[in-house]
Structures are given as structure tokens and as C-alpha cells.
FIROLO-986130 format. One line per field, with one value per residue: residue number from 1; residue in three letters; x, y, z of N, C-alpha, C, CB in turn. Coordinates in steps of 0.1 Angstrom, whole numbers, plus 2048, in hexadecimal, padded with zeros to 3 digits. Glycine has a CB too. Layout:
N
resi: (NUM  ...)
resn: (ALA  ...)
n.xx: (X  ...)
n.yy: (Y  ...)
n.zz: (Z  ...)
ca.xx: (X  ...)
ca.yy: (Y  ...)
ca.zz: (Z  ...)
c.xx: (X  ...)
c.yy: (Y  ...)
c.zz: (Z  ...)
cb.xx: (X  ...)
cb.yy: (Y  ...)
cb.zz: (Z  ...)
This chain:
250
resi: (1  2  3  4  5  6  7  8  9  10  11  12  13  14  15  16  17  18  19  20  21  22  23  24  25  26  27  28  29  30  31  32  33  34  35  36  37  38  39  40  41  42  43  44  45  46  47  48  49  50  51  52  53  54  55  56  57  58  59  60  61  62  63  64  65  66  67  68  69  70  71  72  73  74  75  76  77  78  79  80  81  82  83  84  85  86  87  88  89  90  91  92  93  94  95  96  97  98  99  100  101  102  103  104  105  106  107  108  109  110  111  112  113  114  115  116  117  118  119  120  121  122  123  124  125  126  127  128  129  130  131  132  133  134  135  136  137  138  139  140  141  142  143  144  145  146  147  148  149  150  151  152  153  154  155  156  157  158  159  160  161  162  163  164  165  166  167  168  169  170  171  172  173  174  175  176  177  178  179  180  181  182  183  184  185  186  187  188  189  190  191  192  193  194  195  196  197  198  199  200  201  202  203  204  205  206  207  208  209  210  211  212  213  214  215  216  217  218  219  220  221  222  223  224  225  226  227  228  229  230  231  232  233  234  235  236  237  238  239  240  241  242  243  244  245  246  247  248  249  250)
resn: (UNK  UNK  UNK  UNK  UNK  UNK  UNK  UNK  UNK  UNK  UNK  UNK  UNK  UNK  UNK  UNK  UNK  UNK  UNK  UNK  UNK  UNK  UNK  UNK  UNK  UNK  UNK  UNK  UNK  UNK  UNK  UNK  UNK  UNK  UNK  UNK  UNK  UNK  UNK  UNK  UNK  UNK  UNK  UNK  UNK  UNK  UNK  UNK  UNK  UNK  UNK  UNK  UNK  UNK  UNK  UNK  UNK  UNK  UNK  UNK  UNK  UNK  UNK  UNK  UNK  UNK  UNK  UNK  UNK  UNK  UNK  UNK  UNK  UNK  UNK  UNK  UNK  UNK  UNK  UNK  UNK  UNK  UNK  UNK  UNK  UNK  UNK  UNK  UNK  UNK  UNK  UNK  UNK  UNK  UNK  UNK  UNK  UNK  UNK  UNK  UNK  UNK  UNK  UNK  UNK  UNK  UNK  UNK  UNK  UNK  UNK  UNK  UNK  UNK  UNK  UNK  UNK  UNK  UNK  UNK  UNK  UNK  UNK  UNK  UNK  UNK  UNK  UNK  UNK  UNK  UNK  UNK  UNK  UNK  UNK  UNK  UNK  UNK  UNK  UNK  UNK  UNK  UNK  UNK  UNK  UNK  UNK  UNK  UNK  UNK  UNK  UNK  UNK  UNK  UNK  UNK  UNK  UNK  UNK  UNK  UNK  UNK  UNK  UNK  UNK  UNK  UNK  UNK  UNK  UNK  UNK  UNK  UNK  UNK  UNK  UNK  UNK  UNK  UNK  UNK  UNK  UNK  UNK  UNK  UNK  UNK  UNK  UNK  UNK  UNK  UNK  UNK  UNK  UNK  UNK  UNK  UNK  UNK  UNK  UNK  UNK  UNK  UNK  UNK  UNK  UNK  UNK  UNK  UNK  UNK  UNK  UNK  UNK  UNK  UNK  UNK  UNK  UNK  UNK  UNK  UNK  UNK  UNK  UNK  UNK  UNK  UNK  UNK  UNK  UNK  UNK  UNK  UNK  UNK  UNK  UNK  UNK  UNK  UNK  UNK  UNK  UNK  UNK  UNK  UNK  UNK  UNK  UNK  UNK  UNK)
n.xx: (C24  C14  C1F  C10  BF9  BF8  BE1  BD9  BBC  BB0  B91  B80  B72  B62  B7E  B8C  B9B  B87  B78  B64  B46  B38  B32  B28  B23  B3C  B5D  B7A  B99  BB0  BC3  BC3  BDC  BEF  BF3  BF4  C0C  C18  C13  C1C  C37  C3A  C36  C22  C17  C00  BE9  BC8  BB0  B91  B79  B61  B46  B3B  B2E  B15  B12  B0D  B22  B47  B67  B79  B92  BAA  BB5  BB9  BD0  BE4  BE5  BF0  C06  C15  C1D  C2F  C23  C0E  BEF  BC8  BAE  B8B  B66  B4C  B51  B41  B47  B5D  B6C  B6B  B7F  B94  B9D  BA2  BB9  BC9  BD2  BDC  BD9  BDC  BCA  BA5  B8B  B6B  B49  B2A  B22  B2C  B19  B00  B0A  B0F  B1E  B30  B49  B53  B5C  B6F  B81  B88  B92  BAA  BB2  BB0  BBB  BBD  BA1  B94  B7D  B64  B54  B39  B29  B0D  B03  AE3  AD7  ACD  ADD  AF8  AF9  AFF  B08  B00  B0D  B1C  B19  AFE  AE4  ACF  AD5  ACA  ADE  AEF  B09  B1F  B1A  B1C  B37  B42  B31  B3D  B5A  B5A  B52  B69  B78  B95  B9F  B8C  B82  B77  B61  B53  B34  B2C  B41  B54  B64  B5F  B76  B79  B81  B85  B6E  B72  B64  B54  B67  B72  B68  B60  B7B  B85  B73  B79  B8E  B9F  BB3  BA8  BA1  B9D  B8A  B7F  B7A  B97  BA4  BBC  BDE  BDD  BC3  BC9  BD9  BCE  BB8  BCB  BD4  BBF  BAB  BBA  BBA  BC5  BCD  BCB  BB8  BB6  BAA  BA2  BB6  BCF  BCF  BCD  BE2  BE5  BE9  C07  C19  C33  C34  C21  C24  C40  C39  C26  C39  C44  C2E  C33  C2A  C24  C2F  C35)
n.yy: (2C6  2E0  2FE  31D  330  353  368  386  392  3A1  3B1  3B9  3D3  3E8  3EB  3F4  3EA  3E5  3E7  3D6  3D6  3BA  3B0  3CB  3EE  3F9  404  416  40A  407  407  3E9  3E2  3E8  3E5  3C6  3C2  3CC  3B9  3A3  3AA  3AD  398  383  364  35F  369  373  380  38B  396  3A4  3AA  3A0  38B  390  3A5  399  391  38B  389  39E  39C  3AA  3BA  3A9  39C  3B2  3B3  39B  39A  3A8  39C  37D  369  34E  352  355  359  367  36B  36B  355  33B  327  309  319  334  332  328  33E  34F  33C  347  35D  365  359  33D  330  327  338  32E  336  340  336  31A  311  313  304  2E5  2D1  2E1  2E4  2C8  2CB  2D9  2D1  2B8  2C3  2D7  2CC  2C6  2D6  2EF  2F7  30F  312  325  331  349  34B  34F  354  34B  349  330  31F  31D  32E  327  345  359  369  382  380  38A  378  361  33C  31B  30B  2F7  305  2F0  2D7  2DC  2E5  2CF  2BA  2D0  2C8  2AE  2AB  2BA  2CD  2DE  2F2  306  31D  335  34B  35E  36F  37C  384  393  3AF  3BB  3B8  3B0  397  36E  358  340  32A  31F  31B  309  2EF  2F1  2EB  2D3  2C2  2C0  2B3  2C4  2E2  2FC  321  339  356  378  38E  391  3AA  3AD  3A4  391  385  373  364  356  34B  337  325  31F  313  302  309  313  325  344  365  387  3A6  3C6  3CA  3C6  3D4  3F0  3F5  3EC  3D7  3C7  3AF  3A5  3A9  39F  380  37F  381  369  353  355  34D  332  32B  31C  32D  33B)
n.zz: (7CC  7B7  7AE  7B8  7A7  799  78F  77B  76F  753  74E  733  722  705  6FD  714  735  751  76E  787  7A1  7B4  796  78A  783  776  773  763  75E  751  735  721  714  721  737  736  732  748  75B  74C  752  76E  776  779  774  765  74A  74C  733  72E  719  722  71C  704  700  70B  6FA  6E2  6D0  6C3  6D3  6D4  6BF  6B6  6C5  6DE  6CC  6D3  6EF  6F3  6E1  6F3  70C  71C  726  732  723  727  713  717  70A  6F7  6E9  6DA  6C7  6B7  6A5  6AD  6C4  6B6  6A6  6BA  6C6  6B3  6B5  6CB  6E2  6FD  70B  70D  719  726  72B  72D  715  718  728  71E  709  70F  704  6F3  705  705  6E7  6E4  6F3  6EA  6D1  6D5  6EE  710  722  715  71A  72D  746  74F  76A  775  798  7AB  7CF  7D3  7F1  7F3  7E3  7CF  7B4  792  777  75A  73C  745  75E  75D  75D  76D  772  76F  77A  791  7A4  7AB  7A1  783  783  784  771  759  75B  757  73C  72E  738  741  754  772  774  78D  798  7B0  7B1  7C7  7D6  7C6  7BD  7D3  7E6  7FB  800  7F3  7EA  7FF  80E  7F5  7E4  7EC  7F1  7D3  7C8  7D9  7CD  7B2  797  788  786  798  795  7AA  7AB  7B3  7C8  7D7  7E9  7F9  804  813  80D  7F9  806  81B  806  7F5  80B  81C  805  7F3  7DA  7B7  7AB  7A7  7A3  79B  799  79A  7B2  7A7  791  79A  7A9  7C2  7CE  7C7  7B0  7B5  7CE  7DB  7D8  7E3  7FA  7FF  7F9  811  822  820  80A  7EA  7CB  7AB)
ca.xx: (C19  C17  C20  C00  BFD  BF7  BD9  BD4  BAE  BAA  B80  B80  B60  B66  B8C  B90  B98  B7A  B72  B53  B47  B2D  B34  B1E  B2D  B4A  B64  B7F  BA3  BBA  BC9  BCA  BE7  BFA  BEE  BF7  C1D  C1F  C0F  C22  C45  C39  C39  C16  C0F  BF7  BDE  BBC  BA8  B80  B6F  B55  B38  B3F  B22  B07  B10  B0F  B2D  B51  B73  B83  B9C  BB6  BB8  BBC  BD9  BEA  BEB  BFB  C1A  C1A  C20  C34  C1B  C00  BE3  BBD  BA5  B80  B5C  B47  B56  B38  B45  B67  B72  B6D  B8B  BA2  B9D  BAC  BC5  BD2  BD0  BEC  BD1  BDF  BBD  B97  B83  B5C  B3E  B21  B25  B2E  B0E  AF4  B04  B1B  B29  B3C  B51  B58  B61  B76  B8B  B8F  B97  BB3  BB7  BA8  BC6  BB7  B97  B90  B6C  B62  B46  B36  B1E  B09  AF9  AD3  AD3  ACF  AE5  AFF  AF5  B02  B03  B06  B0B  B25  B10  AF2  ADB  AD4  AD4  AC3  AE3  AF4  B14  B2B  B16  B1D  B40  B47  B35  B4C  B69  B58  B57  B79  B81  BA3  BA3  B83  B87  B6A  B5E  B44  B30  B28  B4D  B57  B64  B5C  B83  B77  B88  B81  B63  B77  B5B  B4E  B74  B7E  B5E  B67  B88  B85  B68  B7D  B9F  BAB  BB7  BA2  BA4  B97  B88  B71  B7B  B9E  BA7  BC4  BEA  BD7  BBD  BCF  BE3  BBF  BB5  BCF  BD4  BB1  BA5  BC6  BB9  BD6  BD3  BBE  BB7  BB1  BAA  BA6  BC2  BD8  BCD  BCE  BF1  BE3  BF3  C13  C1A  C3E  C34  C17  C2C  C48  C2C  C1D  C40  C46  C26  C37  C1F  C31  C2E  C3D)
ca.yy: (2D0  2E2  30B  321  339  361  36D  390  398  3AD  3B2  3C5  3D9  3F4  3EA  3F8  3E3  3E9  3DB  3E0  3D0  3B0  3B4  3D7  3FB  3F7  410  414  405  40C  401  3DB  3DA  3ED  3DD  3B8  3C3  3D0  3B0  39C  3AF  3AE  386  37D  357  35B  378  374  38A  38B  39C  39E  3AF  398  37E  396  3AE  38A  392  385  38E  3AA  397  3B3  3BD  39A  39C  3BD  3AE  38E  39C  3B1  38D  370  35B  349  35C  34C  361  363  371  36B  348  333  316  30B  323  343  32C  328  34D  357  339  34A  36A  360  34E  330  329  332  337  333  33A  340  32A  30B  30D  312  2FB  2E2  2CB  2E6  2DE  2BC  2CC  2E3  2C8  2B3  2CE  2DD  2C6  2D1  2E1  2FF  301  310  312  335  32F  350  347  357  349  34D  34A  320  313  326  330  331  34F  359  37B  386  381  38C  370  353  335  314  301  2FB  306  2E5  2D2  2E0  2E4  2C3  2B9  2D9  2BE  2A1  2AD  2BA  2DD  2DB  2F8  30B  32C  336  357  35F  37A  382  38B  39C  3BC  3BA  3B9  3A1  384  365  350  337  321  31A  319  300  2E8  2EE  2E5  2C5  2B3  2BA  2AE  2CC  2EF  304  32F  344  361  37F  38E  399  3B7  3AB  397  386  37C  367  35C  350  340  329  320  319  30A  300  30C  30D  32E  355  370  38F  3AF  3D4  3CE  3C8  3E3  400  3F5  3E9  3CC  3C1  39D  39C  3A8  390  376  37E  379  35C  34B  35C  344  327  32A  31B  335  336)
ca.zz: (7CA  7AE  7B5  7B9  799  79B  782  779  765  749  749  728  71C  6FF  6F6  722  73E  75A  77C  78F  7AB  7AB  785  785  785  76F  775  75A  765  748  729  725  70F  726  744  736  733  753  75E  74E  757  77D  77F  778  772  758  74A  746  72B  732  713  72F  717  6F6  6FC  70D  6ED  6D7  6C9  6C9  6D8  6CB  6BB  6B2  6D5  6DE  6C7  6D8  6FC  6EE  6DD  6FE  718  716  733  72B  720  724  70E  711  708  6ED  6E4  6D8  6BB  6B5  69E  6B2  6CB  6AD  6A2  6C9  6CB  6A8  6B5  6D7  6EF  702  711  708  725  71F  736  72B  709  71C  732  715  701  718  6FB  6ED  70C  701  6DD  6EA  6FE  6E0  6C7  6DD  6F8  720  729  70E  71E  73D  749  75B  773  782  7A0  7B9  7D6  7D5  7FA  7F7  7DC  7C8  7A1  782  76E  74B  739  74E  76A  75D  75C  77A  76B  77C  77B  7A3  7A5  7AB  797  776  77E  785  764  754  75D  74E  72C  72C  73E  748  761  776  77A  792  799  7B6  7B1  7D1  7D8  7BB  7BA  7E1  7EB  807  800  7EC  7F0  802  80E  7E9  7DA  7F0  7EB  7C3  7C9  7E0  7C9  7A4  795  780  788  798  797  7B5  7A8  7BA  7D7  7DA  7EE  800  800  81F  80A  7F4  80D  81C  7FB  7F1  819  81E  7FF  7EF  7C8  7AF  7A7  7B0  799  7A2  78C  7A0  7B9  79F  788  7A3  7AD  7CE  7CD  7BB  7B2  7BA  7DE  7E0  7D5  7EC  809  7FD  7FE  81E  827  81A  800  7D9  7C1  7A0)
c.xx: (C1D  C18  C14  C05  BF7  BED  BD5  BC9  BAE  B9B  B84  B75  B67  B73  B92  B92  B90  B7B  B67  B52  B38  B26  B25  B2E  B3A  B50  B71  B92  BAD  BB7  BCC  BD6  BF0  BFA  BF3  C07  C1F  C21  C1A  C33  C40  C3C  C2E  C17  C0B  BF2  BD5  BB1  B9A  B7D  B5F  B44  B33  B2F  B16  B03  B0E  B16  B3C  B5D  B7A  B91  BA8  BBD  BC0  BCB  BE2  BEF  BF0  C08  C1E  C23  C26  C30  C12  BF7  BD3  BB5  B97  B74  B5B  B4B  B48  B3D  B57  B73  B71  B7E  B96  BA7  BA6  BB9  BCE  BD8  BDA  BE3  BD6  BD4  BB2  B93  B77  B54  B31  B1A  B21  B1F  B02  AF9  B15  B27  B35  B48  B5D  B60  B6D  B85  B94  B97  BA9  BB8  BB4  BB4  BC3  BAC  B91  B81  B6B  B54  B42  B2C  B1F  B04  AEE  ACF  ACA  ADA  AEF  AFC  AFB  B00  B05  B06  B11  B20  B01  AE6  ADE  AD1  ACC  ACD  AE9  B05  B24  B26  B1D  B29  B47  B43  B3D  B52  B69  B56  B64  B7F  B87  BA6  B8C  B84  B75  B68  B54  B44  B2D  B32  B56  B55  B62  B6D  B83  B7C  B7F  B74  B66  B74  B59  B60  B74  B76  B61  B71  B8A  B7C  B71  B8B  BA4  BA9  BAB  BA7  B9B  B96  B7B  B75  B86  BA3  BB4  BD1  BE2  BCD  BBD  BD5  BD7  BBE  BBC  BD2  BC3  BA8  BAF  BC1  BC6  BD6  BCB  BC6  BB0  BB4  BAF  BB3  BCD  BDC  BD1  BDB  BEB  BEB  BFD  C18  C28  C3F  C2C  C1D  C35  C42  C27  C2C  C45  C3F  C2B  C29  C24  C29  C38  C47)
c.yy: (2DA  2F6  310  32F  34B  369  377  38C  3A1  3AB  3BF  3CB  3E8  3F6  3F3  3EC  3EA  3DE  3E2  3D7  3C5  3B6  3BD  3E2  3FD  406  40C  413  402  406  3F2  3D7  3DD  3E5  3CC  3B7  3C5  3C0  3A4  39B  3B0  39F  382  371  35A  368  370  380  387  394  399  3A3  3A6  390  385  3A0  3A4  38E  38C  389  396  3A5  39D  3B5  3AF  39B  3A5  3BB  3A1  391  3A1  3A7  383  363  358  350  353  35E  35C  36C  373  35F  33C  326  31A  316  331  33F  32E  335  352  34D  341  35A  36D  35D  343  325  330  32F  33E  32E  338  336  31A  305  307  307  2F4  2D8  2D1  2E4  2D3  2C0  2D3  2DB  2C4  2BB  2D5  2D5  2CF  2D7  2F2  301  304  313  319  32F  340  34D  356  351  34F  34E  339  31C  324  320  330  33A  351  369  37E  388  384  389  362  34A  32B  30A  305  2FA  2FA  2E1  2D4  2E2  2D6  2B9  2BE  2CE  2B3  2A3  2B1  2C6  2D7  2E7  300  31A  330  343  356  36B  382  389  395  3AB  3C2  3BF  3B7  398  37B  35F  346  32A  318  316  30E  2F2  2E6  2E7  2D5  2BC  2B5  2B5  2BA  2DB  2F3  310  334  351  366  385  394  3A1  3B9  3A3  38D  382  372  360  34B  341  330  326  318  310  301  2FD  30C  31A  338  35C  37A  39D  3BF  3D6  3CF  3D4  3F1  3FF  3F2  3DE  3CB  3BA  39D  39F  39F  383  372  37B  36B  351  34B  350  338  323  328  320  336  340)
c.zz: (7C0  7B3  7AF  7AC  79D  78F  783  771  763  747  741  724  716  6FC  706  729  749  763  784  79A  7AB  79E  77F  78A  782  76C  764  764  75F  73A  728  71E  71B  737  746  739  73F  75F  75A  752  769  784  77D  773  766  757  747  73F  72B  727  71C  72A  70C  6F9  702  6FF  6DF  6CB  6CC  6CD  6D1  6CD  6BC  6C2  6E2  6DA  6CD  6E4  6F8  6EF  6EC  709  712  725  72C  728  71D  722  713  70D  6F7  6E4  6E2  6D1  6C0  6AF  6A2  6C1  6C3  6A7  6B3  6CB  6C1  6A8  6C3  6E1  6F3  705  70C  718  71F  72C  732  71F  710  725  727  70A  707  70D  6F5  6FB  707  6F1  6DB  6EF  6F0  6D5  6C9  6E2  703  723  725  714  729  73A  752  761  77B  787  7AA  7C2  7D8  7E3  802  7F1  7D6  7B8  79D  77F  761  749  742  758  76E  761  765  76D  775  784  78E  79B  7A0  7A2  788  775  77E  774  757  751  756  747  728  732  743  754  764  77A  77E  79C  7AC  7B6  7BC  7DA  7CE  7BC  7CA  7EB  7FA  80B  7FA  7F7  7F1  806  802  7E3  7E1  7EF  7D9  7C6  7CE  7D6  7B6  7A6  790  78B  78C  79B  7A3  7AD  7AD  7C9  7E0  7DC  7F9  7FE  80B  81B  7FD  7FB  80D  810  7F7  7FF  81B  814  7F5  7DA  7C2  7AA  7AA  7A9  79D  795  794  7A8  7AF  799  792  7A8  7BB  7D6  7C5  7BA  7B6  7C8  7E2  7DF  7DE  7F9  807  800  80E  827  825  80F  7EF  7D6  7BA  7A1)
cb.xx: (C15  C0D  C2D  BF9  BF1  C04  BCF  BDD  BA1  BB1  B70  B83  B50  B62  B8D  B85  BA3  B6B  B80  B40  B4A  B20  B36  B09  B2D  B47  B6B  B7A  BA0  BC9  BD5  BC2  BED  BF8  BDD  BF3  C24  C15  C02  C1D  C4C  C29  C3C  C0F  C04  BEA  BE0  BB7  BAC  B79  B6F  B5A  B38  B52  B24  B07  B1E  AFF  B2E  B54  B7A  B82  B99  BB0  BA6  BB3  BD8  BE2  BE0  BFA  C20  C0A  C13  C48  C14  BF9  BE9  BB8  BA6  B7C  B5D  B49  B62  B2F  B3C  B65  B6F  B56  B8B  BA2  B8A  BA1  BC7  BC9  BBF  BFB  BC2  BE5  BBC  B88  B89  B56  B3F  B20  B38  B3E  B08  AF1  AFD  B12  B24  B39  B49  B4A  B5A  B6C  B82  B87  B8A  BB0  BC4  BA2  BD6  BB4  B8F  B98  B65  B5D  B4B  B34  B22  AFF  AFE  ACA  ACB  AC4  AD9  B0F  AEF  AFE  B05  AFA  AFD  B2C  B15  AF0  AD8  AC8  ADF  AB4  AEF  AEE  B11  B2E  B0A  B15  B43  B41  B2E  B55  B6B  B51  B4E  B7E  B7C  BB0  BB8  B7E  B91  B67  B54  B40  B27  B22  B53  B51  B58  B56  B89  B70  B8A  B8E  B59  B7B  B51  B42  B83  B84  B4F  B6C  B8E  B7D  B4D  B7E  BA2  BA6  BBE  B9A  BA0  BA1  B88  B64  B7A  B9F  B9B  BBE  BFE  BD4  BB4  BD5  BE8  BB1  BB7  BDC  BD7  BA8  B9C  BCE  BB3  BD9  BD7  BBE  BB2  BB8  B96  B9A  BC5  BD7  BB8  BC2  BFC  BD9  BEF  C1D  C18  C4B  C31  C08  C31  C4F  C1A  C13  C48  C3E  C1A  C3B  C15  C37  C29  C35)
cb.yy: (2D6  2DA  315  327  330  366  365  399  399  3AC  3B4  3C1  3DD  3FF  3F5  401  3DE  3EA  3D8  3DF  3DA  3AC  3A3  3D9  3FE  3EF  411  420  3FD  409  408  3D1  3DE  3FF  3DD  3B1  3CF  3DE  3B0  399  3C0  3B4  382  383  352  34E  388  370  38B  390  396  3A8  3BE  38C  36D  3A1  3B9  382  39E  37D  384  3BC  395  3C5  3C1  391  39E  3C7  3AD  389  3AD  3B9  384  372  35E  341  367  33D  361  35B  37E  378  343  339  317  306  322  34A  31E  31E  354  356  329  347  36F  36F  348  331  329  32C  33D  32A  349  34A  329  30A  31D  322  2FF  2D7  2C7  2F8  2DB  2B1  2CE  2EA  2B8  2AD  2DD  2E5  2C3  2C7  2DD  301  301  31D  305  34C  320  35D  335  361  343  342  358  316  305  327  339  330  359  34F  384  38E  388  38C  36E  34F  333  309  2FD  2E9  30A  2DA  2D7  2EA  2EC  2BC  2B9  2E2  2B9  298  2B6  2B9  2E9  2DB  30A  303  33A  328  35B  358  37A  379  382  397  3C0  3A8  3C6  39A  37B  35C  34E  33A  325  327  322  304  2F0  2FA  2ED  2C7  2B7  2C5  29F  2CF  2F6  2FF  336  346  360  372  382  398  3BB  3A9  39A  38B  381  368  364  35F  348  327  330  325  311  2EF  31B  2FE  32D  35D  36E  390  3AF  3D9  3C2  3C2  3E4  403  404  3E7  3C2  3C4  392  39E  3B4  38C  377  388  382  35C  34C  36F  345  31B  338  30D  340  334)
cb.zz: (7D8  7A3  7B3  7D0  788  79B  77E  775  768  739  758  71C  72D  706  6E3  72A  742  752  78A  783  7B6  7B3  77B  792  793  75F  789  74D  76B  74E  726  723  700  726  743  727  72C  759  75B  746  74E  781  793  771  77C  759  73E  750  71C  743  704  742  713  6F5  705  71D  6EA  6CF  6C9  6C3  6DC  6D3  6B1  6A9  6DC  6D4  6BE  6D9  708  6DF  6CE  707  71E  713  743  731  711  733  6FF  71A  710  6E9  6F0  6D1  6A1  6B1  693  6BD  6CF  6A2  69E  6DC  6CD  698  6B4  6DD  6EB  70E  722  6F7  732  70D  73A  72C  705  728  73B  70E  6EE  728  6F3  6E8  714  700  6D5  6F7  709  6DC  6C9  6E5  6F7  732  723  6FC  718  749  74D  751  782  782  7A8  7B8  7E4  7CF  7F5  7F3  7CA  7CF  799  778  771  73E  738  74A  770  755  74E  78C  764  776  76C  7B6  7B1  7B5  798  771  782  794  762  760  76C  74D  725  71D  747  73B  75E  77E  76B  79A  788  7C3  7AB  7D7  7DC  7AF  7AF  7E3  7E8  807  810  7E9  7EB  808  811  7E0  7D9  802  7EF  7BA  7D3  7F0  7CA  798  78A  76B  77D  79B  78A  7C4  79C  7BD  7DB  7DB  7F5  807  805  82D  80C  7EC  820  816  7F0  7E5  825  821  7F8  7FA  7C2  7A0  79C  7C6  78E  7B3  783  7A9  7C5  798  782  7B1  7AA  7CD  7CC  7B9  7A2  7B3  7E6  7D7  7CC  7EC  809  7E9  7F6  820  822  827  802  7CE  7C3  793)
């Protein structure tokens, strides 16, 4: 089994990192360069960078910035927001991106998926899903949560997979920012019906609810933004728990 990964979020807006809660009421939550270093001198797995306004403002990733938290890490780094065609990808892999991660792009127009794969190879492109549940199915959203969409939830990630996303990083809105715990039900349904990686994201407020997560839905990896940021948590104590659980981490 492959060890379970540790993902800090940078949601960027205005060259800040910000967290809010079902992605409204964005508070400000530091400096992301300074924030990636710490992250990545703490043990972090991977970073994730969310330009989380870039495609409602139809604009593209503040490149430079991009560049700043790079030099800062030596982990993987998956960029996203505001990635439409190829060449807004090869502008972030040139800029120290490992991965693109696209959302709202891949919905409205799903082939770029497929071009994405080939161009790179699926390992570069994760596929963000945020959902809500309407209260029958769970939604799509786009615009960083803005806008429902009609597609159902699994659905669309499972085609995701068939054009070539190599990991799912999957949000739910309805826990986000909540510091509830993951939406374990729905992760663990994602999880069971694909083949690649999937992310837990939304929800955590606790070491006990990651434990939760990869115990109960056995994802490959959970990202979490405010605990981190506020020093609430600290990955090399979550970590030291999670093995504590007999739980492989890296």
C-alpha cells in the first residue's frame, strides 16, 4: 500500500493566502511564500496553490508568485486557477509546477482533459471537483464554487478519469471551512468506483479527522488549509499520530 500523503492549501486571492468557510467570508491567513517554506520544512507531502479567484476574474495565475513559492519548496507543487488551453499549463510547469490542477476548465470544456494528459502525461493533471449536495444528488460547481452546474457528482468524475486525470482532488462544499471532518460518505464512494489517487478535501478540524478519513475511506491523500495555517495542527505531530494508528505516511 502505497503511504497516505499530507497536503497543505494555499487558496490565494490578491497575492494573500485566505480561508473562509463554504468558500464565502474569506479571512486573510498570511504570506504564501512564507507559508510554503514553512510547509515545506515541517514534512508536508506536497503543496497545493489554488489561485482561487483567476477564472471568476477570467484571468490567469499570477505567474511571478507562482515562481516565489517554488524556489521556496523542494515537494511537489500542483498549481491551479485560471488554466484554460495548453499553454497557460506550460507557462506554470516553466514557472516550478509539477501538476496543473483544473476545475472549472475541464467541466466547460472536458477534452482539454484528454489534451492535458497527452501533452504532459496524467500524472500532471489532477482534476479538482467542488460539489454540493442539493439535498438529492451531489453537484458540480464551477467559479470557485460559485455556480451549480447540472453535472452529478461521480459521474463526471469517473469520466474525469477516462480522459486522463491522473489524481481527483475532491472538495465538498458543504464541509469546507466547517472543521467537521471530511465528507467521508462521498470520499469513500469516489474512491471505491475510480483507479487513480484520490485527495480529501473540506472539512478538517482535527488529527482525529484525518485519522477518520484515510481509516474510513482509505483515499491516498487529505488537504487541509486553516488548521495548518493557524498552527492548529502541525504535520509532524499529525503524522506521528497517524503512524501511531498504523496508518503509512511518508
Amino acid at each position: 500500500m502505497l503511504a497516505k500523503r499530507i497536503i497543505p492549501c494555499l487558496d490565494v486571492k490578491d497575492g494573500r493566502t485566505v480561508k473562509g468557510v463554504n468558500f464565502v467570508d474569506l479571512r486573510d491567513a498570511g504570506d504564501p511564500v512564507e507559508l510554503a517554506w514553512n510547509y515545506s520544512q515541517q514534512g508536508a507531502d506536497e503543496l497545493v496553490f489554488l489561485d482561487i479567484t483567476a477564472t471568476h476574474e477570467r484571468r490567469k495565475t499570477m505567474i511571478d508568485l507562482v515562481k516565489a513559492v517554488a524556489r521556496q519548496i523542494n515537494i511537489p507543487f500542483t498549481i491551479g486557477g485560471g488554466i484554460n488551453e495548453i499553454a497557460d499549463a506550460e507557462a506554470l510547469l516553466n514557472a516550478g509546477a509539477d501538476k496543473i490542477s483544473i476545475n472549472s476548465a475541464a467541466v466547460r470544456t472536458p477534452a482539454l482533459i484528454n489534451e492535458l494528459a497527452r501533452a504532459f502525461g496524467v500524472q500532471f493533471v489532477v482534476v479538482a471537483v467542488d460539489t454540493r449536495f442539493d439535498g438529492t444528488n451531489n453537484i458540480v460547481h464551477l467559479n470557485g464554487g460559485r455556480i451549480p452546474t447540472e453535472k452529478e457528482t461521480l459521474n463526471w468524475i469517473l469520466e474525469a478519469e477516462s480522459r486522463g486525470a491522473g489524481e481527483i482532488l475532491l472538495t465538498s462544499m458543504d464541509h469546507d471551512g466547517t472543521k467537521a471532518g471530511f465528507d467521508n460518505g462521498l470520499l469513500k464512494t469516489v474512491n471505491d468506483a475510480v483507479h487513480v489517487p484520490v485527495i480529501a478535501s473540506g472539512g478538517a478540524g482535527s488529527v482525529a479527522h484525518f485519522v477518520d478519513v484515510f481509516e474510513k475511506t482509505n483515499v491516498d491523500a487529505a488537504l487541509a488549509a486553516s488548521v495548518f495555517h493557524y498552527g492548529e495542527i502541525l504535520i509532524p505531530d499529525l503524522k506521528q499520530e497517524l503512524r501511531g494508528r498504523n496508518i503509512e505516511v511518508r
